[in-house]
N, C-alpha and C positions, 0 to 999 in steps of 0.2 A: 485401469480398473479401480485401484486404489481412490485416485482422484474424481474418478465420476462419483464413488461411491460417499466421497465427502462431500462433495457438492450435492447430490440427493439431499444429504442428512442436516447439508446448510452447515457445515463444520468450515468450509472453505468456502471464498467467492473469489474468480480472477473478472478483474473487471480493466477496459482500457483507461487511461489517467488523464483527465485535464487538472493538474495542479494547481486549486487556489486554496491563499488558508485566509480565516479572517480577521489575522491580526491584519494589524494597518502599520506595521514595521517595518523599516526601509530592509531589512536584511531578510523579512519572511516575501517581502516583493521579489527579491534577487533570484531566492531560490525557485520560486513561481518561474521566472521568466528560463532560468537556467532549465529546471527541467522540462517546461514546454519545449525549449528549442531543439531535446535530444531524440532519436525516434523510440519510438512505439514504449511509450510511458506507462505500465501498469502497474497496477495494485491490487496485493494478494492479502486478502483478509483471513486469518486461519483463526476463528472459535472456537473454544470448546466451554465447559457450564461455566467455569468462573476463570477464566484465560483469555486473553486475546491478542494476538499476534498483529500487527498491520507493516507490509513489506512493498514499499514504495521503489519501483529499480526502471530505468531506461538503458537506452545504449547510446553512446557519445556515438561522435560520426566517424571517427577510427575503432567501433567494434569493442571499447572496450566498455566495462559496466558500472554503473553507478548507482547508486540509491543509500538509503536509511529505512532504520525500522523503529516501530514503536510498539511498546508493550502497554497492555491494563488486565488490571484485576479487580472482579468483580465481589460480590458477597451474594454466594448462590444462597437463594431463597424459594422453593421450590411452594 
């Protein structure tokens, strides 16, 4: 309930992941290739006025979990 009711409000999105970034760094390629190759790659964006969460997580092929997160702060300006 919780979660439909953020995604209504646009506070959340769960969306599936194809991983590219666009640096052109051999070490931002790596992680590109690393996490396309794990299953079901998604990314949880949690909003709210001046917060924003971004949660990047797959499952390796032994079930175990991985990812990273990023944070930004905004300057609400209504």
């Amino acid at each position: 309930m919780i979660a439909i009711a953020l995604q209504s409000a646009n506070m959340i999105t769960i969306e599936s992941l194809n991983v590219e970034y666009s640096s052109n760094h051999a070490r931002s390629r790596k992680i590109d290739q690393f996490m396309n190759q794990m299953r079901s790659p998604t990314k949880y964006n949690i909003g709210f006025w001046d917060v924003g969460y971004t949660y990047e997580v797959a499952q390796t092929p032994i079930s175990d979990w991985i990812g990273y997160s990023s944070y930004s702060e905004f300057e609400y300006n209504p």
